[in-house]
DRENDO-691872 format. One record per residue (C-alpha): x, y negated, z negated; residue in three letters; residue number from 1. Coordinates in steps of 0.5 Angstrom, whole numbers, plus 2048, in hexadecimal, padded with zeros to 3 digits. Each point is the difference from the previous one (the first is absolute). Layout:
N
- x|y|z|resn|resi
- X|Y|Z|ALA|NUM
...
This chain:
392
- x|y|z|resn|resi
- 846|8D4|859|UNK|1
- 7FD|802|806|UNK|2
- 7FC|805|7FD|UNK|3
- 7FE|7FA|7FC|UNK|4
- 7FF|7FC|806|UNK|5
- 7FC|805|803|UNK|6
- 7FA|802|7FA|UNK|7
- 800|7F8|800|UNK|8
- 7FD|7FF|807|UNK|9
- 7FC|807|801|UNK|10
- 7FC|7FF|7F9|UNK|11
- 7FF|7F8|803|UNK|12
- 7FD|802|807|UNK|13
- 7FC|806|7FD|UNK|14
- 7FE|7FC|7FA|UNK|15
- 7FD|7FA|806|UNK|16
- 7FE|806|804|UNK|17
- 7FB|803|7FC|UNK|18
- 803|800|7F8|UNK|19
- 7FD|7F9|7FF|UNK|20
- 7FA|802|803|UNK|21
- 7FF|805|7FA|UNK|22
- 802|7FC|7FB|UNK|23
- 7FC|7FA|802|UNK|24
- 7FF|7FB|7FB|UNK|25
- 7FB|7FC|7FB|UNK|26
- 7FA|7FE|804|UNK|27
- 801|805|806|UNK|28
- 7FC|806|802|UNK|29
- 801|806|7FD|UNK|30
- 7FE|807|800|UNK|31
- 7FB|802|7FA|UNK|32
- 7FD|805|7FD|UNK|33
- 7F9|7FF|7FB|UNK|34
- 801|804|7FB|UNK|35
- 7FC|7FF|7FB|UNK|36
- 7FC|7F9|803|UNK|37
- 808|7FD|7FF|UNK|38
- 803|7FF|807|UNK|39
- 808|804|7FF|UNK|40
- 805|7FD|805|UNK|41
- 804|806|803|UNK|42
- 804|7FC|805|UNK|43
- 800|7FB|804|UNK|44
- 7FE|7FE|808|UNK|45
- 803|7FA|801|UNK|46
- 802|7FF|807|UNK|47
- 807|804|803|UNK|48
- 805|7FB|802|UNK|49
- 7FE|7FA|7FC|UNK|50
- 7FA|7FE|804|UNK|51
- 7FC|7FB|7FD|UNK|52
- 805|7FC|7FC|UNK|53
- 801|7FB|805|UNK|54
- 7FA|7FE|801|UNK|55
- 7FD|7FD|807|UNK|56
- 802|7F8|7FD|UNK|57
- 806|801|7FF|UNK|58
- 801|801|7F9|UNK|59
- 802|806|7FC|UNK|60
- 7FB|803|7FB|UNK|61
- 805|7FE|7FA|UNK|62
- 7FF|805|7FB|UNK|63
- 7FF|806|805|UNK|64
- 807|7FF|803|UNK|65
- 803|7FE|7FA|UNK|66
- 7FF|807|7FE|UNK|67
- 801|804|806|UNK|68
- 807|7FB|800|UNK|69
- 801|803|7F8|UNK|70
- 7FE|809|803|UNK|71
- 805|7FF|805|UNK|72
- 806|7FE|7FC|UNK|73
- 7FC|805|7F9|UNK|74
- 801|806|806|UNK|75
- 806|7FF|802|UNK|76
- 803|800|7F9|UNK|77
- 7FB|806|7FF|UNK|78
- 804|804|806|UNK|79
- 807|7FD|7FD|UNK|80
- 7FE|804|7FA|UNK|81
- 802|807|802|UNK|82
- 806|7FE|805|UNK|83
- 804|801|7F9|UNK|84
- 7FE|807|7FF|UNK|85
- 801|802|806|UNK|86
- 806|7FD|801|UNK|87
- 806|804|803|UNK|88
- 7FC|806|804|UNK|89
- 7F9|7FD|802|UNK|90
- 800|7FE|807|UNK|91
- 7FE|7FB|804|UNK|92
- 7FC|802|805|UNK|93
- 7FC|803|7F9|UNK|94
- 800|7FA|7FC|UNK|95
- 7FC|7FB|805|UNK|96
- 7FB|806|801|UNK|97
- 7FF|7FF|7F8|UNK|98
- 800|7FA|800|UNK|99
- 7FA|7FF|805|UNK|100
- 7FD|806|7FC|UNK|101
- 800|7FB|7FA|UNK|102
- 7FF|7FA|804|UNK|103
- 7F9|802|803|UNK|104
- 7FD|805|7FA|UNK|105
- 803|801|7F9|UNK|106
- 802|7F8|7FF|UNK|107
- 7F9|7FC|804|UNK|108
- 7FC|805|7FC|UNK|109
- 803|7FF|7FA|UNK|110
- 800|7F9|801|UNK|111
- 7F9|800|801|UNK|112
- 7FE|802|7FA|UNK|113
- 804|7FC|7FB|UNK|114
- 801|7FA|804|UNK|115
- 7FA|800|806|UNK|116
- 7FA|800|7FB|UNK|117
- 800|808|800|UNK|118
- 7FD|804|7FA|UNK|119
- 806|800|7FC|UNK|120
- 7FF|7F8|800|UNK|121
- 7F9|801|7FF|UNK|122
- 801|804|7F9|UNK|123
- 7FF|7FA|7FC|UNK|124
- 7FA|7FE|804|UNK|125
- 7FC|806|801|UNK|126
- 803|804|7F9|UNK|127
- 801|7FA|7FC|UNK|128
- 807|802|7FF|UNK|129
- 804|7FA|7FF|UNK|130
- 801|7FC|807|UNK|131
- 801|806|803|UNK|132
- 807|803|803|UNK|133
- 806|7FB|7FF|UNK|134
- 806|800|805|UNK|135
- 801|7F9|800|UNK|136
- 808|800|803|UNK|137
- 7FF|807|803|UNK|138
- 803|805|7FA|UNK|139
- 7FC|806|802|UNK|140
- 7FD|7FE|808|UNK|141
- 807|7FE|802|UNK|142
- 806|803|7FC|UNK|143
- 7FB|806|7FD|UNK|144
- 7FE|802|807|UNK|145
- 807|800|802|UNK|146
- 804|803|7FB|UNK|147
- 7FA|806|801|UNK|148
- 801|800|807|UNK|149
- 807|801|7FF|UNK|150
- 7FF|806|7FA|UNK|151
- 7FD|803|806|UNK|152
- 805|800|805|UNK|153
- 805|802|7FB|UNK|154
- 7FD|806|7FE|UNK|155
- 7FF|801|809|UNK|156
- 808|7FE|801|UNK|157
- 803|804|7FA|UNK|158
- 807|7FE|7FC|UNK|159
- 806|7FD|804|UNK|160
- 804|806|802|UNK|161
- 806|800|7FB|UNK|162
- 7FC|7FC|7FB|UNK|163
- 7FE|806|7FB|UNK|164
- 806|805|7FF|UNK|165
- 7FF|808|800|UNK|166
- 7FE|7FF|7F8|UNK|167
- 7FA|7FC|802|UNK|168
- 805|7FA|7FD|UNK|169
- 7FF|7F9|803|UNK|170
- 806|7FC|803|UNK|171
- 801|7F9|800|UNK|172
- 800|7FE|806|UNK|173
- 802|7F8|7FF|UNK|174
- 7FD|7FA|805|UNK|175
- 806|7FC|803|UNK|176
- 7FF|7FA|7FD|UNK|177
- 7FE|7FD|7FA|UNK|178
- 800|7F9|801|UNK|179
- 7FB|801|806|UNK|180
- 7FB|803|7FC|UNK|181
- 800|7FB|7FA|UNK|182
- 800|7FA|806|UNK|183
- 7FA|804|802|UNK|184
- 7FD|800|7F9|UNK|185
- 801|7F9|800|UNK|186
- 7FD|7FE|807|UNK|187
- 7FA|805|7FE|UNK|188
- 7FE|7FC|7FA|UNK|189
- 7FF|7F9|805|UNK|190
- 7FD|803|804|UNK|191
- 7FB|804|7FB|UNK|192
- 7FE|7F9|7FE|UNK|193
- 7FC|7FE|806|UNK|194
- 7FE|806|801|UNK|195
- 7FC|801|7F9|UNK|196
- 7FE|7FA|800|UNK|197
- 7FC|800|807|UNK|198
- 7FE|807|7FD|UNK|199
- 7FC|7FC|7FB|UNK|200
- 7FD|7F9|803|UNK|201
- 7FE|806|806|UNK|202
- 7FD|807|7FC|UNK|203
- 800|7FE|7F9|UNK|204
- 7FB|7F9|801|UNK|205
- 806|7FC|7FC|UNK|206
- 801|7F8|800|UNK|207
- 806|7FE|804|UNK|208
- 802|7FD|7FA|UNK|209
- 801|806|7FC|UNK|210
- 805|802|806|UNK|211
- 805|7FD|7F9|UNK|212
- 7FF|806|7FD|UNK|213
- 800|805|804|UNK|214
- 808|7FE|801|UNK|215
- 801|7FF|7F9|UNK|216
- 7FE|807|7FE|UNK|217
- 803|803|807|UNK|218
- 807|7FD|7FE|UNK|219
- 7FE|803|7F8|UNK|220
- 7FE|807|802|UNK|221
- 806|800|805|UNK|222
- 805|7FE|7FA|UNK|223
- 7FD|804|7FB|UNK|224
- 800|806|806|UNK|225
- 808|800|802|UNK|226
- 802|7FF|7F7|UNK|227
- 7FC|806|7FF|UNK|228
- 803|805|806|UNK|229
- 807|7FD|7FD|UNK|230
- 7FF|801|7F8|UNK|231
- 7FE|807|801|UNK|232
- 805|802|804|UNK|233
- 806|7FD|7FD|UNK|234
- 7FC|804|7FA|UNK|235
- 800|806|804|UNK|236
- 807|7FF|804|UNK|237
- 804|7FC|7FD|UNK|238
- 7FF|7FB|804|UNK|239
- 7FB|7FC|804|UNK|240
- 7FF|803|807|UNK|241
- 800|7FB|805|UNK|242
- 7FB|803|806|UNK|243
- 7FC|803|7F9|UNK|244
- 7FF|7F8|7FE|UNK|245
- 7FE|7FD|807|UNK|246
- 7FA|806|800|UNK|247
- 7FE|7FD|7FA|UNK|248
- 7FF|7F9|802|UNK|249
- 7FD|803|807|UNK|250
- 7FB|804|7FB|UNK|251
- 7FF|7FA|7FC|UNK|252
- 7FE|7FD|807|UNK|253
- 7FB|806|801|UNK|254
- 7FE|800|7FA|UNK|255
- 7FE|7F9|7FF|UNK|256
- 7FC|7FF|807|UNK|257
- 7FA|802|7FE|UNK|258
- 7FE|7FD|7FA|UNK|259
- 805|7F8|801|UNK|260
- 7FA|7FC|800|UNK|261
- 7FC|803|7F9|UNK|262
- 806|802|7FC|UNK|263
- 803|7FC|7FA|UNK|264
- 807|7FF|802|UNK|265
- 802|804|7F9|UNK|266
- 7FC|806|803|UNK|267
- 804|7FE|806|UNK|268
- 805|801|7FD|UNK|269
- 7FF|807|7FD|UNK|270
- 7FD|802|807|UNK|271
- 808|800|802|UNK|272
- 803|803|7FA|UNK|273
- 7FB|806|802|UNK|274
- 802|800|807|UNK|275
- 806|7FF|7FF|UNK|276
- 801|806|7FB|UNK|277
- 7FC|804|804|UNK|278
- 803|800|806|UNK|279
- 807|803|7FD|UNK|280
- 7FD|806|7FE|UNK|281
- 7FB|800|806|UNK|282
- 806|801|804|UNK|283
- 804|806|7FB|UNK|284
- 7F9|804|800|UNK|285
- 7FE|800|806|UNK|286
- 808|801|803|UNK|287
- 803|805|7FB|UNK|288
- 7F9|804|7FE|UNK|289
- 7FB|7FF|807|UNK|290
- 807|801|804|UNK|291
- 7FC|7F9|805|UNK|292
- 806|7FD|803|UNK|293
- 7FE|7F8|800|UNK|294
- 807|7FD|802|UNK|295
- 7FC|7F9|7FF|UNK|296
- 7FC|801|7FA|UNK|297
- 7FA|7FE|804|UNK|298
- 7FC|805|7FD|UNK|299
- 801|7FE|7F8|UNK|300
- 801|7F8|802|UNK|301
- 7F9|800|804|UNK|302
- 7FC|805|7FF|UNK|303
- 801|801|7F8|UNK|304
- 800|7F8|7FE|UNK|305
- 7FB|7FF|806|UNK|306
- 7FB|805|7FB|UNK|307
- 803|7FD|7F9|UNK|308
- 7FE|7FA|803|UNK|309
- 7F9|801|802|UNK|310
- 7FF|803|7F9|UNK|311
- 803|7F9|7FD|UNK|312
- 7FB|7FC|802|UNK|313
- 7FB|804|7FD|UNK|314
- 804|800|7FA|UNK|315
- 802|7F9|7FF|UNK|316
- 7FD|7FC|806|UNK|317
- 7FB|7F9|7FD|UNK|318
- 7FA|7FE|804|UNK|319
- 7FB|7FB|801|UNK|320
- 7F9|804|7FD|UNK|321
- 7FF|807|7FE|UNK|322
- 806|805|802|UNK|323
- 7FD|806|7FC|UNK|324
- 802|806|804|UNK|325
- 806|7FD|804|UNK|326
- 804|806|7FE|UNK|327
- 7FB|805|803|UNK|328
- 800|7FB|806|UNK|329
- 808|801|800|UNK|330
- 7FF|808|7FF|UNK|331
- 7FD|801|807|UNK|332
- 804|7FD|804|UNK|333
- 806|803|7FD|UNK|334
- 7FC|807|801|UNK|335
- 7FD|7FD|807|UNK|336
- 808|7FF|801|UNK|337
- 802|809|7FF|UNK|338
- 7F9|801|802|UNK|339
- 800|7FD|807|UNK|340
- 807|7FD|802|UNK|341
- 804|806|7FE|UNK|342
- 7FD|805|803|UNK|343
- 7FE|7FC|806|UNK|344
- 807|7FE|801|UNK|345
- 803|807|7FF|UNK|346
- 7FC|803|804|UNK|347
- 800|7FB|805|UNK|348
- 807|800|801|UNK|349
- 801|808|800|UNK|350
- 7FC|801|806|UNK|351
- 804|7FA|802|UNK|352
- 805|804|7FF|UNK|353
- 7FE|806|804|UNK|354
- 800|7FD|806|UNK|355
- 806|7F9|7FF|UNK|356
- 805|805|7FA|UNK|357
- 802|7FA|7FB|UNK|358
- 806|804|7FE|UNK|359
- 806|7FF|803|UNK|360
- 805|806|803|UNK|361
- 806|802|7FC|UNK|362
- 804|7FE|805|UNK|363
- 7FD|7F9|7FF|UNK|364
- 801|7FF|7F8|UNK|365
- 807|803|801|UNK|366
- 801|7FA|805|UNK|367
- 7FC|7FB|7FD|UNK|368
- 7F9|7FC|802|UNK|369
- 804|7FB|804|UNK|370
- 804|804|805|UNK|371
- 7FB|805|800|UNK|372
- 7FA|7FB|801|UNK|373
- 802|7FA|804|UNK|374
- 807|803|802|UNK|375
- 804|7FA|7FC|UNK|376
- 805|802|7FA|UNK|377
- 7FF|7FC|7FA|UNK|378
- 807|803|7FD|UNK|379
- 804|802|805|UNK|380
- 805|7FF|7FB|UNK|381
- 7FD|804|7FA|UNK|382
- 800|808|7FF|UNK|383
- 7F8|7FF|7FD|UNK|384
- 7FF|808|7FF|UNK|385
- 805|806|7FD|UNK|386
- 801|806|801|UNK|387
- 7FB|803|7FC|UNK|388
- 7FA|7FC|803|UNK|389
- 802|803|807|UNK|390
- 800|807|7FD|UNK|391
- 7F9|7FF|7FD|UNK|392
């Protein structure tokens, strides 16, 4: 919770500092490249700390502010992402300096292009495909972006000491308590309905009126998402698995955000069932084949069904005029996504790491985060570790 806390304050002051001035907004100055007599949007030159949305008179310029509002809490959920990867050996210290890696380059960058009026917003404009990329509740800017950045920091820090035995088989090591989880889930879903639904009036050009909608296919993506995940694995197991189901209905969430405002609620719904059935087995390859230690299943719920959403809105997404080419929009920012927050991220963060190690000590994972960290047990109680994690 404290590193939670801590993501959330460093990605909002960088993010006021200069991560809103590269994303900017609609209408804003940007820098462009001509290419072919078409101007390119590449990033944005907004002012830094928010200069200029309060004008002389007193009265905040309505749109800007409303955006620059919406990226503060889009970053600090972006930089949540890869806490639950990370969780059990990532330090804090490392963790902050991600963050204001993300907070200044990858996530305003990104941001610019799909929700600032950048070149991938254009694709419709100057390549006649479909309305151009389409990110309405930030499937691929916010979730996408920071399930990649935590594939990457997975791959830096390596599994959890004890997680995979010496024949390479993983071991569960089970979170202890369900029920906060599954309350988690819950809380999750009201909150994605004002965040979809600002997404769309803000960088999808839609009617307040359509906000219905949005929440109605939220809810049924949702649903459809947390029965996939409980179907397959009571199938697969014998019974449904409680944390497996709650990231299917996150996964419903991720996966639904991009297109909220044009699905059909019955393409809604498939989008979930999809998601849903993507993120158990996302989390099986990735665990028992890759060896990527993902205690959270960030990577699965948000990066997975952050991509597969993106796809669906050029699959089943409904819009005013001729949307031809719509998938071909979608395809580029999915490879705009591996192309550039990837790599950028994972480089980021392993030079990062040469000079503020990410990884803790053997001797920190043996006593846990807490003590290690803040100096407080959070069981003083509990043995957390047997002997065969203190002999590897």
């Amino acid at each position: 919770m404290m590193s939670a806390l801590c993501v959330v304050s460093v990605a909002c002051l960088v993010y006021f500092i200069c991560g809103r001035s590269w994303q900017g907004s609609l209408g804003e100055q940007a820098h462009t490249v001509l290419i072919k007599g078409k101007a390119w949007d590449w990033l944005g030159a907004a002012p830094a700390f928010f200069a200029g949305l309060f004008p002389a008179a007193g009265q905040p310029h309505a749109y800007a502010l409303l955006t620059a509002w919406m990226g503060m809490i889009a970053v600090a959920l972006a930089g949540l992402i890869p806490l639950g990867s990370g969780a059990e050996r990532w330090r804090l210290n490392s963790i902050c300096a991600s963050t204001a890696l993300l907070a200044g380059c990858t996530f305003p960058v990104f941001a610019h292009w799909a929700w600032g009026g950048g070149w991938m917003a254009k694709l419709g404009a100057n390549y006649g495909l479909g309305m151009g990329y389409v990110d309405a509740g930030g499937a691929g800017v916010i979730h996408a972006t920071g399930g990649l950045t935590a594939l990457a920091m997975v791959w830096i820090l390596g599994p959890r000491r004890g997680k995979y035995g010496s024949d390479g088989m993983p071991m569960a090591i089970p979170g202890h308590n369900a029920v906060l989880v599954l309350t988690g889930c819950i809380l999750a879903a009201a909150g994605w309905l004002g965040l979809n639904g600002a997404g769309a009036i803000l960088f999808a050009g839609v009617e307040p009126g359509q906000v219905a909608l949005v929440a109605v296919n939220t809810i049924l993506a949702a649903s459809a998402g947390a029965l996939a995940a409980a179907v397959i694995t009571r199938a697969r197991f014998g019974m449904p698995d409680a944390s497996l189901s709650a990231n299917g209905w996150v996964g419903g969430l991720v996966a639904v955000s991009a297109g909220c405002a044009f699905l059909p609620s019955a393409a809604a719904v498939l989008v979930g069932l999809i998601a849903g059935a993507l993120v158990p087995f996302s989390v099986e390859v990735l665990e028992l084949r890759l060896e990527v230690d993902d205690p959270g299943g960030s990577i699965s719920v948000h990066a997975v069904a952050g991509i597969w959403g993106v796809l669906a809105v050029g699959l089943f997404g409904r819009f005013p005029g001729n949307s031809s080419g719509q998938f071909i929009a979608q395809l580029v920012g999915v490879a705009t996504l591996f192309g550039f927050v990837l790599p950028v991220s994972w480089g980021a963060n392993y030079l990062l790491n040469r000079f503020v190690p990410c990884r803790a000590t053997r001797e920190g994972e043996r006593q846990g985060m807490d003590l290690f960290e803040l100096g407080a047990g959070a069981y003083p109680d509990f043995i957390t570790h047997n002997d065969e994690y203190s002999s590897r």
